[in-house]
N, C-alpha and C positions, 0 to 999 in steps of 0.2 A: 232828536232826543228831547226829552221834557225833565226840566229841570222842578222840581220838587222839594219845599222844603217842610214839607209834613216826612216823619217816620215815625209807624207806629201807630198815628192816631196826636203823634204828639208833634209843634210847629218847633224846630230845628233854632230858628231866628230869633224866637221870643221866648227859647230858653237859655238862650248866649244869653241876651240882652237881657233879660232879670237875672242872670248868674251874676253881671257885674254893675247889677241897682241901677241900670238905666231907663227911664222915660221914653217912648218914641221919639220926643221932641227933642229928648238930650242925645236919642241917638242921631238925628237926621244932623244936629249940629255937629258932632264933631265927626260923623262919618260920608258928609254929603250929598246921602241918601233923604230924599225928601220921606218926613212922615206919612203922607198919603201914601206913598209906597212902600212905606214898613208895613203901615196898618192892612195894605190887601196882603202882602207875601203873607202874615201873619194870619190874615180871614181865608188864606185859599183862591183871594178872587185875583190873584194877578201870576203872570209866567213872569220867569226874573230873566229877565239881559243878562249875558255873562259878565259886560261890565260893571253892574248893579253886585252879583255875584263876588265877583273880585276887590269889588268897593267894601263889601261884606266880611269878606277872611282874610281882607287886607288888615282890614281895622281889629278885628277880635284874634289875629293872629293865628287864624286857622287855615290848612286850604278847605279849597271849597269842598273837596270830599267827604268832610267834613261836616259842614254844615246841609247838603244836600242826600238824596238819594236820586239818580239816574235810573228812568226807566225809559225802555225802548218800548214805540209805539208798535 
């Protein structure tokens, strides 16, 4: 499976993350997610780990359902 967090055209990740006026930088702090891997989930250029994923809808309280769309290759 290919974990995906564009839907629609629109990036899932960095619309959590501007809902609650967060920075990359302020996310990678208090979520443990390094900013260089916000900024590709966020450009498209990176596949997410499920652990990245669950680091993800740990922190903004969502499951990853969530935040993702699931497409079979």
């Amino acid at each position: 499976m290919v974990y995906n967090l564009k839907k629609g055209g629109e990036n899932m990740l960095k619309d959590l993350r501007e809902k609650h006026g967060l920075t990359q930088s302020k996310l990678e702090h208090l979520s443990g997610v390094s900013d260089k891997t916000i900024s590709r989930i966020e450009n498209g250029d990176r596949n997410v780990s499920l652990v990245t994923l669950e680091r993800l809808a740990d922190f903004f309280e969502v499951s990853i359902d969530q935040i993702i769309e699931i497409k079979k290759r």
